[in-house]
MISE-559708 format. One line per 8 residues: their letters; for each residue x, y, z of N, C-alpha, C. Coordinates in Angstrom, 3 decimals. Layout:
N
A> X/Y/Z/X/Y/Z/X/Y/Z; ...;
***
This chain:
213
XXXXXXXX> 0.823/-1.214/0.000/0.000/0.000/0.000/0.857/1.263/0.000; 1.673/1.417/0.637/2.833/2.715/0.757/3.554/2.320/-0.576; 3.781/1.508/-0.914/4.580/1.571/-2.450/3.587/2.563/-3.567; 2.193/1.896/-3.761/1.264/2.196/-4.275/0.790/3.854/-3.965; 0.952/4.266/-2.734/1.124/6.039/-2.371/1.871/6.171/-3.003; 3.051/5.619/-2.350/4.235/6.445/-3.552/4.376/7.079/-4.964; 4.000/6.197/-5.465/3.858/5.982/-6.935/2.874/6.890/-7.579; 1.589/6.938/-6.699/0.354/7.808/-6.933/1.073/9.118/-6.761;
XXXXXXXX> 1.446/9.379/-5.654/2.237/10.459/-5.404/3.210/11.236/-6.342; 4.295/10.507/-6.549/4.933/10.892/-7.948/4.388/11.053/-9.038; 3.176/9.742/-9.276/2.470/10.761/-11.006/1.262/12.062/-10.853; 0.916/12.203/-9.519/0.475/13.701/-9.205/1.291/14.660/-9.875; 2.710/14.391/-8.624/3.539/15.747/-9.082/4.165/15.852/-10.405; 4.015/14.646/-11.267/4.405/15.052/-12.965/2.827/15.617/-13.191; 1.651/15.065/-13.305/0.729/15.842/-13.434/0.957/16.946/-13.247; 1.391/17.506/-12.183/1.186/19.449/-12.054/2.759/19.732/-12.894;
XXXXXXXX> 3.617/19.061/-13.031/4.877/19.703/-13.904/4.235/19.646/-14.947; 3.272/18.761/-15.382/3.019/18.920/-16.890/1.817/20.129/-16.873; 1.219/20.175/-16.208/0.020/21.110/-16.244/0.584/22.700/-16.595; 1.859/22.774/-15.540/2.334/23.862/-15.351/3.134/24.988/-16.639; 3.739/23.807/-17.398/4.308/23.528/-18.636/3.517/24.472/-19.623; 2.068/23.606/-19.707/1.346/24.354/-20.956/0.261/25.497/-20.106; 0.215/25.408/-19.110/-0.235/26.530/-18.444/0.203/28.289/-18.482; 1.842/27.758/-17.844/2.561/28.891/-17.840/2.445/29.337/-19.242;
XXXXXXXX> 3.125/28.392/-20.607/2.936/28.807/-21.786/1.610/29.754/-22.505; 0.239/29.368/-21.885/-0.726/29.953/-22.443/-0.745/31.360/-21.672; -0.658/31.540/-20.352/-1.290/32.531/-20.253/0.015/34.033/-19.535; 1.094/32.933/-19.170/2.672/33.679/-18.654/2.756/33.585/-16.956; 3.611/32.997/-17.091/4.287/32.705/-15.534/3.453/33.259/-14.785; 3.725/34.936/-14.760/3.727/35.603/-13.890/1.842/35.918/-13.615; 0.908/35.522/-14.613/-0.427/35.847/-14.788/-0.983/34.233/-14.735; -0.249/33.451/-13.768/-0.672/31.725/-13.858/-0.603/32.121/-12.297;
XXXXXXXX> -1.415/31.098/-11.462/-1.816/31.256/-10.050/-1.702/29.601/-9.640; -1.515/29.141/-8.132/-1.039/27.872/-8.554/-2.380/27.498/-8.376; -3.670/28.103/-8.150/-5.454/27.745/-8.334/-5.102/27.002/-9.620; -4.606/27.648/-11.047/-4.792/27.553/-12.578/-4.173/26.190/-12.420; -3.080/25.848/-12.054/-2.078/24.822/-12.466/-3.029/23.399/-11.959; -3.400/23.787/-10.310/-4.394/22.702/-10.334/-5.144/22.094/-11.172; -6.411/23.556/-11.282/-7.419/22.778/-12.463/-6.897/22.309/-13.486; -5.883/22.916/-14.111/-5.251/22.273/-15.326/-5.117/20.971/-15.093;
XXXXXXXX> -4.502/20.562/-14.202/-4.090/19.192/-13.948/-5.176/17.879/-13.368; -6.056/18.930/-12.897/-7.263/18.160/-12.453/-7.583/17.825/-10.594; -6.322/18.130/-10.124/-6.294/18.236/-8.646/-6.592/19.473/-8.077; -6.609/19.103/-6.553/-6.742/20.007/-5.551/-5.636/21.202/-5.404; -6.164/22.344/-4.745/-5.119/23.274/-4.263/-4.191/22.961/-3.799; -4.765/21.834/-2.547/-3.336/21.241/-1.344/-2.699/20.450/-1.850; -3.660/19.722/-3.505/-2.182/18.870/-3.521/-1.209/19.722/-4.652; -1.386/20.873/-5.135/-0.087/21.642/-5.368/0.621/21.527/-4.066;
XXXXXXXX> 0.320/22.390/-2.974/1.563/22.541/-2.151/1.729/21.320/-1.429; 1.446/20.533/-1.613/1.786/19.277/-0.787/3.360/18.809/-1.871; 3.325/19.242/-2.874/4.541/19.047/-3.523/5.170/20.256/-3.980; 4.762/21.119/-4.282/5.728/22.483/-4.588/5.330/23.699/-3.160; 6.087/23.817/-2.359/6.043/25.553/-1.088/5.817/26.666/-2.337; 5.799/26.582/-3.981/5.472/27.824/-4.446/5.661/27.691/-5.550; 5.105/28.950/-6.441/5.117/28.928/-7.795/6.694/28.553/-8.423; 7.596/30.040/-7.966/9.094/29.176/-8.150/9.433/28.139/-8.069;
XXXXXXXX> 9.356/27.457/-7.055/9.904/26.121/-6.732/8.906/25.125/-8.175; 7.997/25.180/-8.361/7.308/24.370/-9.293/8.401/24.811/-11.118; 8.256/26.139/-10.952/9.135/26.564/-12.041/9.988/25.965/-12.184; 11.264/26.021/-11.099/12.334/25.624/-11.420/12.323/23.864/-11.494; 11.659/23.510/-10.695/11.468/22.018/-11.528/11.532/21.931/-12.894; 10.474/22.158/-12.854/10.055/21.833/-14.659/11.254/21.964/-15.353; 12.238/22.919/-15.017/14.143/23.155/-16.212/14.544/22.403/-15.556; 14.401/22.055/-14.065/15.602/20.836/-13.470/15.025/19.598/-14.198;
XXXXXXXX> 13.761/19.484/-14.794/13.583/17.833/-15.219/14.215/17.919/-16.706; 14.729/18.845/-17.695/14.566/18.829/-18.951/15.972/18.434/-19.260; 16.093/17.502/-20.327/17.472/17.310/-20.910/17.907/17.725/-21.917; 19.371/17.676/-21.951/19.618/18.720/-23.192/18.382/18.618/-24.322; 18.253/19.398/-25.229/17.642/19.002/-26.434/18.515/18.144/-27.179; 19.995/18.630/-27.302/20.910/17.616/-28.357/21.054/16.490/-27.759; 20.390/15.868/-26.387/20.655/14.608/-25.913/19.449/13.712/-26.343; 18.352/14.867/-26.202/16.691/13.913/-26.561/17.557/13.413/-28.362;
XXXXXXXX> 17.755/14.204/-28.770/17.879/13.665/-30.664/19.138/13.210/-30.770; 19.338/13.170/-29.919/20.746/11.984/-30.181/20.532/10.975/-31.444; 19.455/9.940/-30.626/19.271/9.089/-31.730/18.744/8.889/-32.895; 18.329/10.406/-33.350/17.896/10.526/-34.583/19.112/11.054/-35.426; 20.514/11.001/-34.892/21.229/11.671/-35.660/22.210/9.971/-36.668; 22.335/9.911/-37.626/22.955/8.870/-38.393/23.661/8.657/-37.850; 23.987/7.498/-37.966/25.530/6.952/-36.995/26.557/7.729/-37.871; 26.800/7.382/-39.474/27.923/7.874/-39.937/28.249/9.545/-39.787;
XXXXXXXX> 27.345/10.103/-39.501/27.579/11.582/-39.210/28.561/11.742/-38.206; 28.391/11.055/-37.041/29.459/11.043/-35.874/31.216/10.961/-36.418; 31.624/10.833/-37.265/32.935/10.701/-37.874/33.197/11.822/-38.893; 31.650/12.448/-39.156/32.256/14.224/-40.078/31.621/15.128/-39.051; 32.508/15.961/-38.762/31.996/16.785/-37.892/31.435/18.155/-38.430; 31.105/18.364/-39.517/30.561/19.397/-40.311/29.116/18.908/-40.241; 28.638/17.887/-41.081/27.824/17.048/-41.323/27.212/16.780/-39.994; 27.968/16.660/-38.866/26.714/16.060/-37.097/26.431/17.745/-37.403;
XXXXXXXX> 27.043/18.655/-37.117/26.811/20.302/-37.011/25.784/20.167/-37.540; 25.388/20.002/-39.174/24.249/19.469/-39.702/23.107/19.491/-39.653; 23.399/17.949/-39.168/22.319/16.471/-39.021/21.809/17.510/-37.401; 22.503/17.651/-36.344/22.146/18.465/-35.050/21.348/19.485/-34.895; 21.663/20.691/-35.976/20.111/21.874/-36.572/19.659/21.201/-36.685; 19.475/20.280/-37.856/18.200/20.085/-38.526/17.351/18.990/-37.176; 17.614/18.284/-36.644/17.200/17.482/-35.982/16.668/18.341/-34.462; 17.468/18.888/-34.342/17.083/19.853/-33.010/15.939/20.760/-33.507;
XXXXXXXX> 15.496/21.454/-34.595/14.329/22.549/-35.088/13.274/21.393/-35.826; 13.663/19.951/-36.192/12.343/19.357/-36.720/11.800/18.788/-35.166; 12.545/18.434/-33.965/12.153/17.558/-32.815/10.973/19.061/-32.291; 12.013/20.288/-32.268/10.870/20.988/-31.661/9.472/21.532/-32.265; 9.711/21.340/-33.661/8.838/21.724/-34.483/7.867/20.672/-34.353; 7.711/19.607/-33.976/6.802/18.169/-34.006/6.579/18.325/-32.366; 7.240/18.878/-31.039/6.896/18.262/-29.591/5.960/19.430/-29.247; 4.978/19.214/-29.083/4.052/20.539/-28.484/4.778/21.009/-26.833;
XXXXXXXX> 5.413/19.957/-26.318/6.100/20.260/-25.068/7.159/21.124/-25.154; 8.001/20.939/-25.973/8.978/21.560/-26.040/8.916/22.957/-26.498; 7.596/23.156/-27.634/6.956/24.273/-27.963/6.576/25.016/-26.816; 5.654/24.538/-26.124/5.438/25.446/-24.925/6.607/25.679/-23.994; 7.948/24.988/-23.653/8.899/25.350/-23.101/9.402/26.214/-23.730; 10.042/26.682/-24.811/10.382/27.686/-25.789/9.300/29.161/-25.370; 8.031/29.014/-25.553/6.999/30.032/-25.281/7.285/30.337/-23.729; 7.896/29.650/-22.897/7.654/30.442/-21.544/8.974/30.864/-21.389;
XXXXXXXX> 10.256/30.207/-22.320/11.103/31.082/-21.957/11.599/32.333/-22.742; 10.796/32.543/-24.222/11.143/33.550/-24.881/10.107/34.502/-24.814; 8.873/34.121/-24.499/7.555/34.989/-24.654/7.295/35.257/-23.267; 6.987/34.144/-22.256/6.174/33.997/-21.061/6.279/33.988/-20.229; 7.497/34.898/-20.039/8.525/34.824/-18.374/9.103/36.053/-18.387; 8.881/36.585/-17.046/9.465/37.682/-16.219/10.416/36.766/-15.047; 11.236/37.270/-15.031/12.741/36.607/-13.738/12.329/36.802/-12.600; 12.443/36.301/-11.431/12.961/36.706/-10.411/14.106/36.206/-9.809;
XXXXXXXX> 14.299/37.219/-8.547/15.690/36.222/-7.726/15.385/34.782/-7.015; 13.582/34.063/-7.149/13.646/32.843/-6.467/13.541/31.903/-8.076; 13.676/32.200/-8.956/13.710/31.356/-10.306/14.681/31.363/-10.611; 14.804/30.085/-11.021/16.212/29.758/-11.840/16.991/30.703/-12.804; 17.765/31.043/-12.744/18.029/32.130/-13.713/18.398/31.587/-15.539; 17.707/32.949/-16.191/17.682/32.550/-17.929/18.666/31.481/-18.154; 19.817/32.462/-17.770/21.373/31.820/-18.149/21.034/30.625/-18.263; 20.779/30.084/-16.968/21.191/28.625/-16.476/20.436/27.939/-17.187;
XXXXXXXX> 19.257/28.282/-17.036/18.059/27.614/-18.395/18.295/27.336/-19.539; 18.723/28.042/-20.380/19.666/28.142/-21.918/20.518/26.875/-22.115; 21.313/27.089/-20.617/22.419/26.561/-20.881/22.068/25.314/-20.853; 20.652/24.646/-20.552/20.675/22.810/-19.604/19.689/22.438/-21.190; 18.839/23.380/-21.569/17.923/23.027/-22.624/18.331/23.165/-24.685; 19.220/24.379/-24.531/19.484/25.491/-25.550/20.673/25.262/-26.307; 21.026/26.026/-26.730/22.630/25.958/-27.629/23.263/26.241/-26.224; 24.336/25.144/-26.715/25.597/24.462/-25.849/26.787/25.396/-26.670;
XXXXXXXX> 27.568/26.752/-26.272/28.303/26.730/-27.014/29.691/26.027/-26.968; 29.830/25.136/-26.366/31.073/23.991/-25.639/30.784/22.972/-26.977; 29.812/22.350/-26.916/29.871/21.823/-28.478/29.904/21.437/-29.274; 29.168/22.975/-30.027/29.036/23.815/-31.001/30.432/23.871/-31.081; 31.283/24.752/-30.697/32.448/25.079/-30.503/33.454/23.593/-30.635; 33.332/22.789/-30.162/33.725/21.879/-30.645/33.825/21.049/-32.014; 33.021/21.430/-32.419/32.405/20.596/-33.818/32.979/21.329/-35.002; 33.282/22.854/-34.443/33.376/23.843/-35.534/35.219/23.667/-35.614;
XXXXXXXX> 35.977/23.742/-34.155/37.039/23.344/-34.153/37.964/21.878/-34.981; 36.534/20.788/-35.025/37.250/19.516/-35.270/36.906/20.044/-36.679; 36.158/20.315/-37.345/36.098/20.768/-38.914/37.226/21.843/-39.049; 37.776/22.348/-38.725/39.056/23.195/-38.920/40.479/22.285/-39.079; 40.252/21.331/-37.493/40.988/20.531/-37.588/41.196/19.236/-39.058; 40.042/19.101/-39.374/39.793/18.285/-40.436/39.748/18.847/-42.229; 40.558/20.082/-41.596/39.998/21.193/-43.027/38.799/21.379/-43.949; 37.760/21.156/-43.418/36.553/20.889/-43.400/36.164/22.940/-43.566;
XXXXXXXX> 36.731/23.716/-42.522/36.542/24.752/-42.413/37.821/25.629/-42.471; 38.167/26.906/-43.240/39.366/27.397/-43.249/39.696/27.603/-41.558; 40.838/27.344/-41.722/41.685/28.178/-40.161/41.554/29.364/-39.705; 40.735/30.316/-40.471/40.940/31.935/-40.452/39.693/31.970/-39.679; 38.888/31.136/-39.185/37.198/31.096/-38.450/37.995/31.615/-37.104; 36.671/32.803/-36.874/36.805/33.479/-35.024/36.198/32.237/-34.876; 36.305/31.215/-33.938/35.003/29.987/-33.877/34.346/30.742/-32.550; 34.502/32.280/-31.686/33.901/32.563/-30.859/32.533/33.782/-31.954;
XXXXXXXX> 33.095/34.120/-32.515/32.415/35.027/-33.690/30.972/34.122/-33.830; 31.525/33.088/-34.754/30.740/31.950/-35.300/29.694/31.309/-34.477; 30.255/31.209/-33.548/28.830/31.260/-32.253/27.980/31.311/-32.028; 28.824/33.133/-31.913/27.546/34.215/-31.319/26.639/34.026/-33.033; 26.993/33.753/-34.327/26.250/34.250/-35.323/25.191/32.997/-35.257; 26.077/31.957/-35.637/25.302/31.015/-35.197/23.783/30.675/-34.682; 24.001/31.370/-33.118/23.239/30.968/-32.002/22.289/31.544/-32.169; 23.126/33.407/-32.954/21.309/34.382/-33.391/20.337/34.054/-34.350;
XXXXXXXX> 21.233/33.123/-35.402/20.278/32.455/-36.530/19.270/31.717/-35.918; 19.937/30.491/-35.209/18.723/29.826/-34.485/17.844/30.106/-33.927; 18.487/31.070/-32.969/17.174/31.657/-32.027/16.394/32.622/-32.584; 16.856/33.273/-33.864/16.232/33.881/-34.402/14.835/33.168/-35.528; 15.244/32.433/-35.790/14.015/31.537/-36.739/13.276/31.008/-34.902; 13.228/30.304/-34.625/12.893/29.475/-33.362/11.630/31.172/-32.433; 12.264/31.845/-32.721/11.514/33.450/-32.156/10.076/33.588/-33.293; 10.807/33.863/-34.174/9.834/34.044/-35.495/8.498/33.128/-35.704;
XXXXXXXX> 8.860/31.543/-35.549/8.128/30.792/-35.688/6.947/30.752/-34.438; 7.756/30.885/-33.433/6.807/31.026/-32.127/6.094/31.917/-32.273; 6.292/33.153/-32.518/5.200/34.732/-33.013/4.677/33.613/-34.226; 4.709/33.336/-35.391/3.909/33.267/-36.592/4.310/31.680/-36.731; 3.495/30.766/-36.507/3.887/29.222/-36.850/3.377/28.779/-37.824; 2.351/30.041/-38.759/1.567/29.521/-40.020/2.529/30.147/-41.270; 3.444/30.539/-40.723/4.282/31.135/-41.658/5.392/30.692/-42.310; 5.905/29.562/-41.679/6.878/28.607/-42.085/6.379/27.433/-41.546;
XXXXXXXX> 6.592/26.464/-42.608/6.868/24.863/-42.287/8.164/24.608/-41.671; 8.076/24.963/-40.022/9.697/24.552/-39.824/10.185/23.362/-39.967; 9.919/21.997/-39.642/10.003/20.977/-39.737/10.347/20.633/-41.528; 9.095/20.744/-42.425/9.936/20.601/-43.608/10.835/21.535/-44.018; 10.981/22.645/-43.260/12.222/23.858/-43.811/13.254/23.949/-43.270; 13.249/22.930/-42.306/14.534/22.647/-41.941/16.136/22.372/-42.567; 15.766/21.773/-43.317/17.507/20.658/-43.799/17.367/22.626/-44.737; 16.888/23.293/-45.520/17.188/24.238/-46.196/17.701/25.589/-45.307;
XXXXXXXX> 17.241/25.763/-44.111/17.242/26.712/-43.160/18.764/26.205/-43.021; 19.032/25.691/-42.293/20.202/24.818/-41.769/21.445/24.958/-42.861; 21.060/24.415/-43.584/21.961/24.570/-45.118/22.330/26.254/-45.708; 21.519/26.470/-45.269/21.685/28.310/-45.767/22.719/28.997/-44.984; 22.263/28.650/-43.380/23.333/29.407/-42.111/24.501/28.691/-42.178; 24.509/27.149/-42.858/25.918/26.809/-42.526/26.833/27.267/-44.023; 26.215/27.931/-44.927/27.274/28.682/-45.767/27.718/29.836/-45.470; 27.763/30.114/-44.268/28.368/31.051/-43.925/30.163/30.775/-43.529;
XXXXXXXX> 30.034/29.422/-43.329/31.358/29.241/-42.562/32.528/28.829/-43.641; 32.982/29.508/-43.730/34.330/29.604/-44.625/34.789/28.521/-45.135; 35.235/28.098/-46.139/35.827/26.604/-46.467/37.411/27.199/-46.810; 38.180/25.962/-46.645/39.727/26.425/-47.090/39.355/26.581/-48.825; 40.777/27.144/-48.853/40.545/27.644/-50.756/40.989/26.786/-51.485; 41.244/25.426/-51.031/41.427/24.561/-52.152/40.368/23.586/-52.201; 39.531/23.473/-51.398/38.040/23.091/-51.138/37.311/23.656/-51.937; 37.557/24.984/-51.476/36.589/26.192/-52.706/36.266/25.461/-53.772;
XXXXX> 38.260/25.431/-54.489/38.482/25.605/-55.951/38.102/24.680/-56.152; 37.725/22.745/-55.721/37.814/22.005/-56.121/36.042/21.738/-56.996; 35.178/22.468/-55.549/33.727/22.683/-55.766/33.231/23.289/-56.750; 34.048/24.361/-56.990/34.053/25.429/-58.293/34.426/24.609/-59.472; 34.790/23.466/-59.447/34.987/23.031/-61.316/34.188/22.063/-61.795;
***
């Protein structure tokens, strides 16, 4: 019987992480009450605080449960990609903007952290959020290095430059789509989106020349 609490117990409190999720997303953190998160979820008042002392504390759950995104699509990435490191760079956009473009979860995580959130000092801070869900620039930065290393990419790359440009492309389509989602097919516009930002990155010049004939 106490196993059986248990258990009940724990899929409560994913109930209210999940409630909270598309809750916060619809209406914004700060204009969600933990009354809303209940009904959403279908429980009582007390049994919010019987598992979260407060709205924060429920917040910051929800980013402490999330894994990287490049870890969820791991396994959608080809095995042989793992041995060109231009190509995972890739296969990694495109797979990271079609996973979120298809998870309504992940959609509404995106909406509460680019649209639907005001900070405070008891919430997890942006930074840290970015950093557990978002572009990794460790790597990114890596991937761009072993393609240098592999002459894949000229030597003359800032790879800290490349980054920051990088990171605004993404988040910049990923922004856009969230305001207007009838406006692009992200999911099928992916592998082209992806393909567009990665001609930005320099090739050595005998790569160039070879493409050029």
């Amino acid at each position: 019987m106490a196993r059986r609490t248990k258990q009940e117990a724990l899929k409560t409190r994913q109930q209210l992480i999940d409630a909270a999720i598309f809750t916060f997303a619809e209406r914004g953190v700060a204009h969600t009450t933990l009354t809303d998160i209940a009904q959403a979820a279908q429980v009582t008042r007390g049994a919010v605080y019987w598992h979260f002392a407060s709205k924060a504390e429920l917040f910051n759950e929800i980013w402490q449960q999330q894994l990287p995104v490049r870890e969820i699509i791991r396994p959608n990435i080809p095995e042989e990609a793992w041995r060109d490191p231009l190509r995972l760079l890739r296969e990694t956009f495109i797979a990271v903007l079609q996973y979120i473009a298809s998870s309504p979860r992940q959609r509404a995580l995106l909406q509460i952290l680019y649209r639907k959130c005001e900070f405070d000092e008891e919430m997890m801070p942006e930074s840290e959020i970015r950093e557990r869900i978002g572009f990794s620039r460790h790597y990114i930065g890596g991937l761009l290095r072993r393609g240098i290393a592999d002459k894949q990419i000229a030597g003359s790359l800032d790879v800290d430059i490349m980054l920051t440009i990088l990171h605004g492309c993404l988040s910049g389509i990923l922004k856009n789509w969230l305001f207007q989602p009838d406006a692009c097919d992200l999911f099928r516009q992916a592998p082209a989106l992806v393909d567009n930002i990665l001609r930005m990155l320099p090739r050595p010049e005998n790569n160039g020349s070879q493409s050029g004939k």
